[in-house]
Structures are given as C-alpha cells and as structure tokens.
N, C-alpha and C positions, 0 to 999 in steps of 0.2 A: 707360283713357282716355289720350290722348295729350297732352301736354305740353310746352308749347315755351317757350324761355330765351329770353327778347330780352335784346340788350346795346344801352343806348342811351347815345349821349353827345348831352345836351342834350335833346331832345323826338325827335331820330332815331334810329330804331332805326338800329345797325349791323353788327350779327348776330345771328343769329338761327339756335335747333339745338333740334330734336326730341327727349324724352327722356324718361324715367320719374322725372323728382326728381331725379335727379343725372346732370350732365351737363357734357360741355364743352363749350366753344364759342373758335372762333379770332377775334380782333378784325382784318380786313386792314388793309392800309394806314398801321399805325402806324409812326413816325420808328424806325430803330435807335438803340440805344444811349440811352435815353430814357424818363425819370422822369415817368411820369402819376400826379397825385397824386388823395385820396382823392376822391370824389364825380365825380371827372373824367367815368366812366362809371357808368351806375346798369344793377342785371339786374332781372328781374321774371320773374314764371312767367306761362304763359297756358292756363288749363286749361275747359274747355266754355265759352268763350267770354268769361271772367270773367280779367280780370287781376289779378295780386295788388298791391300796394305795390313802388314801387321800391326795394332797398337798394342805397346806395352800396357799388362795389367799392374794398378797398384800395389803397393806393398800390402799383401794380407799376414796375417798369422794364423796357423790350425790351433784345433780347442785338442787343450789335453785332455786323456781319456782319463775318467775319473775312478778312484776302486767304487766295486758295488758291492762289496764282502769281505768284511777281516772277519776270521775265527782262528780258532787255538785248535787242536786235534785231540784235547778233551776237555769235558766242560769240568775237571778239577784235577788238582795235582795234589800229593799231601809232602810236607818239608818236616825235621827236624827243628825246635827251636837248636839255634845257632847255625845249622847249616844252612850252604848255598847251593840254587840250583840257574837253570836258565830256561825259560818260557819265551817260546818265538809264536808270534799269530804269523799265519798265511793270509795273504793277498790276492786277489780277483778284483778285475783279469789280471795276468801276467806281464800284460800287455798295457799295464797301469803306466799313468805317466811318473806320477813320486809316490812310489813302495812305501817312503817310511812311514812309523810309528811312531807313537807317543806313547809310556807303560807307567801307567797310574795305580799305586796302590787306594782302597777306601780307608786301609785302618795302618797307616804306616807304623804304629804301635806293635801289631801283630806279624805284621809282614813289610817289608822295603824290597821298593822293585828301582833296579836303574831303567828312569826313563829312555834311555837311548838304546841298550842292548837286553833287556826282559831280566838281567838280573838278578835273581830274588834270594831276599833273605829273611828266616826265620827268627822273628823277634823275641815273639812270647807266645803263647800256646792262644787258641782261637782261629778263627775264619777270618777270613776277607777275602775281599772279589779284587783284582786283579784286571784291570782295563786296558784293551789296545785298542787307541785313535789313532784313526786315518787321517795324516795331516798335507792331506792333497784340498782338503774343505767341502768333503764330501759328504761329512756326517758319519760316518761309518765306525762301528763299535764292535768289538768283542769282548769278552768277560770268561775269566777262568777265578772258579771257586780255589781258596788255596786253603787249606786246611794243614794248623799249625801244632804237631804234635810235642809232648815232653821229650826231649831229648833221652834216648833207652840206657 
C-alpha cells in the first residue's frame, strides 16, 4: 500500500513524498545558512486514507550556499604613484550566503590595497597582482594585475 510523508510547518503541508515507511523528502524554499528549531516543522504518514499523529522534526540548520566565482571585470587596472583608486571583485552566485572579501596586495611596496573596501594605492612605480578572497571558506580567488605608473 502506498504511503506518503507530509512535512508540515504550522497546519501547511510543505512537502510531501511517496514511500514505503522510510523515506525522504526535501523542504524547498528554506533561508540558507539557517537554524529551524524543534517543532518548527512536524511529518506524519498518510496511509489508506488515515493519517497518523504529527511528530515534531529536530532542530536542523540549512548549508550555506557557498560563492563559486570571484572576479574583477578586468584582469588589470593601471594607478598613478600616489594616487588612489577602488577595485571591487564580483560574486557568484548572488545568492551567496557571505559576499565578503578579503583584498591582498603581493608587493604592498608598489601598491596598498584596504583589505575591507578594494582601496588601492600607488606606492612606487612596478606591478603587482592584487587578490580577492572569498571568506565564506570556499577557496575562491581573484587576481587583478595593477600596474604602477610615474606620476605625469
């Protein structure tokens, strides 16, 4: 006989899956990164027409969604020694749980970048690469060449 798992939060059901007594079922829609506590949602079985008691599900938490792409919207910029400019990477997906960065100069001699806002400033004439970290812990790197010329 067939058997089906509702998941309801409150008096609505919001999923619902076919199954023999053991089964899963996926909740959509829920916030990432996000602590539902006990009772939040209750499951039930529904077998010939008869449903059983709802038990309360434990407390779960959803997985954040992790970026899978920082880049810059070109791979160099050139600054002035002494002037200042601002370099922002983009994020993917949008849908990211934590946006922020981290902006690493390689040769803060040549170039200083503020780590929190992209920053930058022209030290002394030379190159250096310019880093945005994904500090969601996802690994994720971008790199913008910055090329430091004599002040005209």
């Amino acid at each position: 006989m067939v058997k089906i798992l509702n998941v309801y939060k409150g008096s609505e059901v919001v999923a619902s899956q076919e199954g023999d007594g053991r089964t899963s079922v996926t909740i959509s829609n829920l916030k990432p990164d996000t602590t539902y506590t006990k009772g939040e949602f209750q499951v039930s079985w529904v077998e010939n027409g008869r449903e059983s008691d709802k038990v309360d599900l434990p407390e779960f938490r959803t997985k954040a969604i992790l970026v899978n792409n920082v880049t810059f919207s070109s791979e160099s910029v050139s600054i002035d020694v002494g002037n200042e400019d601002t370099v922002t990477a983009n994020i993917a997906p949008s849908t990211a749980t934590n946006k922020k960065v981290k902006y690493v100069s390689d040769h803060p001699e040549i170039v200083t970048v503020d780590q929190n806002t992209g920053a930058i400033h022209g030290v002394s004439e030379g190159t250096a690469i310019v880093k945005a970290e994904a500090q969601d812990g996802s690994g994720k790197v971008a790199q913008l060449t910055v090329n430091v010329t004599p002040k005209a």
